[in-house]
C-alpha atoms as a printed R data frame, in Angstrom:
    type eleno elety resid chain resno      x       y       z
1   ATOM     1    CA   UNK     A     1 63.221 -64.407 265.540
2   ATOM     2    CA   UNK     A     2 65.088 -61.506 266.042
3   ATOM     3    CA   UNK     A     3 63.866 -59.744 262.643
4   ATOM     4    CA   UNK     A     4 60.162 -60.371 263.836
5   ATOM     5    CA   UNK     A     5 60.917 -58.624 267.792
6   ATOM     6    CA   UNK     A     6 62.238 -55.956 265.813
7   ATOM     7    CA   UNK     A     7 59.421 -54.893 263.037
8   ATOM     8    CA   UNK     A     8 57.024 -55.861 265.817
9   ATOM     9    CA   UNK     A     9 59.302 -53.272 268.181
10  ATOM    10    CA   UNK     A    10 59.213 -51.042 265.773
11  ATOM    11    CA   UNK     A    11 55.025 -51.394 264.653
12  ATOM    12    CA   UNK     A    12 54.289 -51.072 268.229
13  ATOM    13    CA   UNK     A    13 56.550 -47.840 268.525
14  ATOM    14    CA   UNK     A    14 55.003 -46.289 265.499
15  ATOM    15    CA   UNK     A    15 51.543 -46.912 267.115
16  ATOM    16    CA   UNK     A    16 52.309 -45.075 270.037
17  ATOM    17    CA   UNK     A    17 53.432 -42.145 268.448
18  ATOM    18    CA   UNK     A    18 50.642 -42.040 265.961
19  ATOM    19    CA   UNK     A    19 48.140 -42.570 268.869
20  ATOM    20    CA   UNK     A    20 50.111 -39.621 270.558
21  ATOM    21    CA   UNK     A    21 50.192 -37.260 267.566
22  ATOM    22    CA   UNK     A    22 45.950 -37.783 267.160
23  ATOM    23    CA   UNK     A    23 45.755 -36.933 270.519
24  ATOM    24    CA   UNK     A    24 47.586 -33.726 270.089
25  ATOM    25    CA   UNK     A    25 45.767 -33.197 267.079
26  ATOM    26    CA   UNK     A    26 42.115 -33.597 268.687
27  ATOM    27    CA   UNK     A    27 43.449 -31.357 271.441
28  ATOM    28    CA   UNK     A    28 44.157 -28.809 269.165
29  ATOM    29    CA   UNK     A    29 40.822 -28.971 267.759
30  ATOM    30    CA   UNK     A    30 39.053 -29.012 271.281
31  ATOM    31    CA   UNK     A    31 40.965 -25.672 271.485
32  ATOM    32    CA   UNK     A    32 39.848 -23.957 268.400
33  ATOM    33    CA   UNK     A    33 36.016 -25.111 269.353
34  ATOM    34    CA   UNK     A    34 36.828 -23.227 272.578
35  ATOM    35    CA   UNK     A    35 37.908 -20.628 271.308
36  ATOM    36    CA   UNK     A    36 34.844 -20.627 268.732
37  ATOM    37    CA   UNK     A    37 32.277 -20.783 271.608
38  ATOM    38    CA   UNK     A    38 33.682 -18.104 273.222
39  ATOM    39    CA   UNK     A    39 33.695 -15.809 270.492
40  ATOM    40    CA   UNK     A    40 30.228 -16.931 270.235
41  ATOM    41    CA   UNK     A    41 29.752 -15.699 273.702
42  ATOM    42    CA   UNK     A    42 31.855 -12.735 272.804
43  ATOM    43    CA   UNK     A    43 29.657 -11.709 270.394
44  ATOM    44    CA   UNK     A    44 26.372 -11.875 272.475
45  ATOM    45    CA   UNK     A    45 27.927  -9.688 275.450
46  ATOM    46    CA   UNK     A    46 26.192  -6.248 275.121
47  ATOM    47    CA   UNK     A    47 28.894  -3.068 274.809
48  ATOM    48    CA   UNK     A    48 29.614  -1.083 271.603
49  ATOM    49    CA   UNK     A    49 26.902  -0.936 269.807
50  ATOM    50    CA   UNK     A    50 28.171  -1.235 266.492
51  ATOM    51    CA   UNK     A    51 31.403  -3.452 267.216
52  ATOM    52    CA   UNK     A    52 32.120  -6.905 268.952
53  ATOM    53    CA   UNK     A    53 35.381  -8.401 270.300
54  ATOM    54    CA   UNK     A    54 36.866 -12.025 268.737
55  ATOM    55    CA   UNK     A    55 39.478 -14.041 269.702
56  ATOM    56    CA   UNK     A    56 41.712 -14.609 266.674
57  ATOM    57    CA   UNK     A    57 43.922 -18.182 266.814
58  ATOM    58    CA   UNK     A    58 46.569 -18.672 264.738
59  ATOM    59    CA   UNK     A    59 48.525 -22.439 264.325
60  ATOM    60    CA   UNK     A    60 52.138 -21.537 266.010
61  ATOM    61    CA   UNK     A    61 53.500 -24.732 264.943
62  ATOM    62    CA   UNK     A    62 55.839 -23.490 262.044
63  ATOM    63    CA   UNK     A    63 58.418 -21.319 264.386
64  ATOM    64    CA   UNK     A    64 60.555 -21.620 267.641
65  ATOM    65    CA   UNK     A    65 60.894 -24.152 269.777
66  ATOM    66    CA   UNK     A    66 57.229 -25.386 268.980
67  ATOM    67    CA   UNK     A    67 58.284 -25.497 265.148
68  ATOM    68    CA   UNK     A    68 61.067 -27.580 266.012
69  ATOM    69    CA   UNK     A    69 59.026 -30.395 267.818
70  ATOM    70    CA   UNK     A    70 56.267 -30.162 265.327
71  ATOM    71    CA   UNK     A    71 58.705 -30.991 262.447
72  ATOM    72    CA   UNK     A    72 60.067 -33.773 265.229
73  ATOM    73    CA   UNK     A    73 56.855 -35.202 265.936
74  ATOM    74    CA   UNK     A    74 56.201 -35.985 261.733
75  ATOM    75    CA   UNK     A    75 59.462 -36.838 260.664
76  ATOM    76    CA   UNK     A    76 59.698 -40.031 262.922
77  ATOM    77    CA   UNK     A    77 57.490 -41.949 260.616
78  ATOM    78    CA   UNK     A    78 58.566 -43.699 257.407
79  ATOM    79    CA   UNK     A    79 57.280 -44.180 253.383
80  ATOM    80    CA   UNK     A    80 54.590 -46.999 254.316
81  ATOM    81    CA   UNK     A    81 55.007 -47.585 250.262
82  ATOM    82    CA   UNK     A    82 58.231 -47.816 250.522
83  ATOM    83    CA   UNK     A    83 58.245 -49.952 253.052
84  ATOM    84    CA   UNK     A    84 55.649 -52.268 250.817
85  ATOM    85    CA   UNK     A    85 58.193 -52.490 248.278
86  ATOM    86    CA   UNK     A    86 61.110 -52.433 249.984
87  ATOM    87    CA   UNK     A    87 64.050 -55.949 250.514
88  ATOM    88    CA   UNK     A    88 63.469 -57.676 254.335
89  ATOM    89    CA   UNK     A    89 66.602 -56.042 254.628
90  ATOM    90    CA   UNK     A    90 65.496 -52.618 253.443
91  ATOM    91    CA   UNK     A    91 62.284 -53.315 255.626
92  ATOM    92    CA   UNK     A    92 64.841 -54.532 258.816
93  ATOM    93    CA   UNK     A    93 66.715 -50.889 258.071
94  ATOM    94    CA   UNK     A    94 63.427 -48.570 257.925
95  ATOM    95    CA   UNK     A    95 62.287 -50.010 261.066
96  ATOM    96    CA   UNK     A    96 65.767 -49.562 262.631
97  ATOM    97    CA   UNK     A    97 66.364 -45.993 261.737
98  ATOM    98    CA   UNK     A    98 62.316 -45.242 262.883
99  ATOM    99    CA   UNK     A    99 62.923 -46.868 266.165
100 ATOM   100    CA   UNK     A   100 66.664 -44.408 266.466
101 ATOM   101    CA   UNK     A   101 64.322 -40.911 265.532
102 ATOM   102    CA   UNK     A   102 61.949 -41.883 267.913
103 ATOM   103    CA   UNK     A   103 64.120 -42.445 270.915
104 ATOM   104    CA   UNK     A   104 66.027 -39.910 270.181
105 ATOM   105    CA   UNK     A   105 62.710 -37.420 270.006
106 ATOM   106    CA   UNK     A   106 62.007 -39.301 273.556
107 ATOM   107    CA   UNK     A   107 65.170 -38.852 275.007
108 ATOM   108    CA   UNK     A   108 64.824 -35.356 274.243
109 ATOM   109    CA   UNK     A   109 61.785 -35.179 275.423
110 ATOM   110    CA   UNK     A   110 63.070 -36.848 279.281
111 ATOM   111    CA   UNK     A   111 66.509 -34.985 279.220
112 ATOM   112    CA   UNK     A   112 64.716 -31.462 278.895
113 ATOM   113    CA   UNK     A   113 61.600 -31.144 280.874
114 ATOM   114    CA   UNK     A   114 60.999 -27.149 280.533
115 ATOM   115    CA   UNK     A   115 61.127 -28.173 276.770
116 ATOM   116    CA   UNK     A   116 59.041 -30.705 277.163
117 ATOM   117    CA   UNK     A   117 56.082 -28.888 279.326
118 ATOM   118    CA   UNK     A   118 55.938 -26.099 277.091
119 ATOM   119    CA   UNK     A   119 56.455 -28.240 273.577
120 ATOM   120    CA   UNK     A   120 54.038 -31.186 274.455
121 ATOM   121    CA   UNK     A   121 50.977 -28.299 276.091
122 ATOM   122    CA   UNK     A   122 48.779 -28.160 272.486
123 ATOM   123    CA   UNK     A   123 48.030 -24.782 273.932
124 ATOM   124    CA   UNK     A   124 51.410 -23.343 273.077
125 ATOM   125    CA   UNK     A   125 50.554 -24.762 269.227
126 ATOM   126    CA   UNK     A   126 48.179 -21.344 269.008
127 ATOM   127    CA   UNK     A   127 48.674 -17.866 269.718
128 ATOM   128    CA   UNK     A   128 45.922 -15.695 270.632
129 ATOM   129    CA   UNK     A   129 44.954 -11.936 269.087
130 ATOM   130    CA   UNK     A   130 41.944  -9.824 269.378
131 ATOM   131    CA   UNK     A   131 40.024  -8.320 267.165
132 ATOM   132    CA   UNK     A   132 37.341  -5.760 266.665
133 ATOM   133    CA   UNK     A   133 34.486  -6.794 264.034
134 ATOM   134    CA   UNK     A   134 31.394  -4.762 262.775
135 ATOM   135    CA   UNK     A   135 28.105  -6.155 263.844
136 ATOM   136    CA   UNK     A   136 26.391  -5.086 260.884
137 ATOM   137    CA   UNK     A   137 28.559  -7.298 258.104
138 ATOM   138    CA   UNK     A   138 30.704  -9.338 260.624
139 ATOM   139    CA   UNK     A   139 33.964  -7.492 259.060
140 ATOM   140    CA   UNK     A   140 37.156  -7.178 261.033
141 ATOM   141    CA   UNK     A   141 36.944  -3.305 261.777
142 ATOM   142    CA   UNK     A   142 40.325  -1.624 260.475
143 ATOM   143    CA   UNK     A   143 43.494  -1.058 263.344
144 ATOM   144    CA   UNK     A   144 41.514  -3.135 266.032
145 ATOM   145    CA   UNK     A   145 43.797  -6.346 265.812
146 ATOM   146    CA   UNK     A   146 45.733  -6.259 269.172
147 ATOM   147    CA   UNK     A   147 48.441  -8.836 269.803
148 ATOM   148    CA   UNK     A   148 49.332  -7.363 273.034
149 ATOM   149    CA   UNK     A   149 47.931  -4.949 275.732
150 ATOM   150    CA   UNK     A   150 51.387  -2.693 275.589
151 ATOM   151    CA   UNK     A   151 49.617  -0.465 273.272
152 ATOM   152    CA   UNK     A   152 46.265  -0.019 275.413
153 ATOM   153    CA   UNK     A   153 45.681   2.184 279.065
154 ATOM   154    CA   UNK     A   154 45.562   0.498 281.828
155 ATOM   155    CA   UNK     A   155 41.514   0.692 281.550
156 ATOM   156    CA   UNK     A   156 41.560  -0.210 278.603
157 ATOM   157    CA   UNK     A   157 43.789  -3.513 279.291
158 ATOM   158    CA   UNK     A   158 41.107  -3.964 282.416
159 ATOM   159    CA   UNK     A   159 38.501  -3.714 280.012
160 ATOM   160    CA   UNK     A   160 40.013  -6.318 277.197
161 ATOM   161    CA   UNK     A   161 40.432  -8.401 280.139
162 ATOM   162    CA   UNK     A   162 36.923  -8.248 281.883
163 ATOM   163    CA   UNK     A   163 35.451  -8.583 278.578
164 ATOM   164    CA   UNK     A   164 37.196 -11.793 277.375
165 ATOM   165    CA   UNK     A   165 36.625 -13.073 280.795
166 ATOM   166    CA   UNK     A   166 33.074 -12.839 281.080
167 ATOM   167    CA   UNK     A   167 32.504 -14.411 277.614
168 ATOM   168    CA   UNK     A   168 34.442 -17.617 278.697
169 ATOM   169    CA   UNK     A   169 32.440 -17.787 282.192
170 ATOM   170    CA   UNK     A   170 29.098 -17.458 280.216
171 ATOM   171    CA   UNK     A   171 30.523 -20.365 277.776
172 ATOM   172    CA   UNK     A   172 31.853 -22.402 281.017
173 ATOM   173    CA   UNK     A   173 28.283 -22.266 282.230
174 ATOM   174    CA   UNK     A   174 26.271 -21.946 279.598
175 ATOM   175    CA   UNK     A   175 24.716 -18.835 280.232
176 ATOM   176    CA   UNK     A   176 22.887 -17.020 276.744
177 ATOM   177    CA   UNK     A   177 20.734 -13.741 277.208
178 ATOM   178    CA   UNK     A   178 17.918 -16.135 276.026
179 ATOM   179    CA   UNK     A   179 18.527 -18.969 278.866
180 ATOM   180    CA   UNK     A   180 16.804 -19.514 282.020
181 ATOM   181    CA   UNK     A   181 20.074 -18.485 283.654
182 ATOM   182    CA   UNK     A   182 21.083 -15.519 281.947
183 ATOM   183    CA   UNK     A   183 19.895 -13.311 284.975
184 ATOM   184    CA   UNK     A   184 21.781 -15.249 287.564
185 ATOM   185    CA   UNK     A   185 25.311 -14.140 285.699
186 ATOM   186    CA   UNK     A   186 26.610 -11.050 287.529
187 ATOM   187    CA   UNK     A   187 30.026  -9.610 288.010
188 ATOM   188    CA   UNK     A   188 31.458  -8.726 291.214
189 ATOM   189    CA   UNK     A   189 34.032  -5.587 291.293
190 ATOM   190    CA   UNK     A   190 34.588  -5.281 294.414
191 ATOM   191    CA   UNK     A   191 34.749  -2.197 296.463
């Protein structure tokens, strides 16, 4: 009896995390369409002439504090043939040492909640450039990749800003120059 609570402990805390870790995983990829769409958006705002801006993305999961949960998150899970193969004993044992990573990883996770927000937000998996790229051929255009505004003016940094800004409100509401409602987008500055 007690050998059945236990794989069926352990099966059902495997789920979870597997149901958790597609979660993250579908999050992540509702970010990079996001991102995609607005450097559609990016692209369609007039400016330069012969240049457009782009929101680079890169995975962040490899380094830091978000490296460290992401090698958390897919060690918890065990050889499933192994575990085919494996003595009731063996089996009893996999289970057992599953069930200790993943209460550890959620212990963690409740002992440390400033870890926890910024680990467990899929938004933290990415980190954001820009990136200047020739209309003509779609190319990245040389010394334009920006990681940070330190390097810019202060109207320049406005201007990086305003520019990615108004790309994601014309994805948020679906405003194209060839829609019904491109003429009702207009920015306010204020005076």
């Amino acid at each position: 009896m007690r050998e059945r609570y236990q794989a069926r402990a352990g099966s059902d805390i495997g789920n979870a995390m597997q149901v958790f870790q597609q979660q993250a995983t579908e999050q992540l990829a509702d970010h990079t369409e996001n991102i995609q769409n607005i450097n559609r958006s990016l692209r369609a705002l007039p400016g330069v002439p012969d240049t457009y801006l782009q929101i680079v993305s890169d995975q962040n999961t490899r380094k830091g504090r978000i490296g460290e949960f992401h090698q958390l998150l897919h060690q918890w899970d065990y050889d499933r043939a192994a575990f085919r193969i494996a003595s009731v004993a063996e089996q009893q044992e996999i289970l057992r040492e599953t069930v200790l990573r993943i209460g550890n990883l959620i212990q963690r996770l409740d002992q440390e909640p400033d870890w926890r927000r910024e680990v467990t937000d899929v938004r933290n998996w990415l980190s954001f450039r820009t990136q200047q790229v020739y209309r003509h051929d779609d190319t990245p255009k040389p010394g334009t990749l920006l990681d940070s505004t330190g390097a810019l003016s202060g109207g320049e940094q406005a201007k990086l800003t305003y520019t990615v800004l108004a790309a994601a409100l014309t994805y948020q509401f679906n405003i194209s120059a060839d829609s019904r409602n491109a003429k009702s987008f207009r920015v306010y500055h204020g005076g």
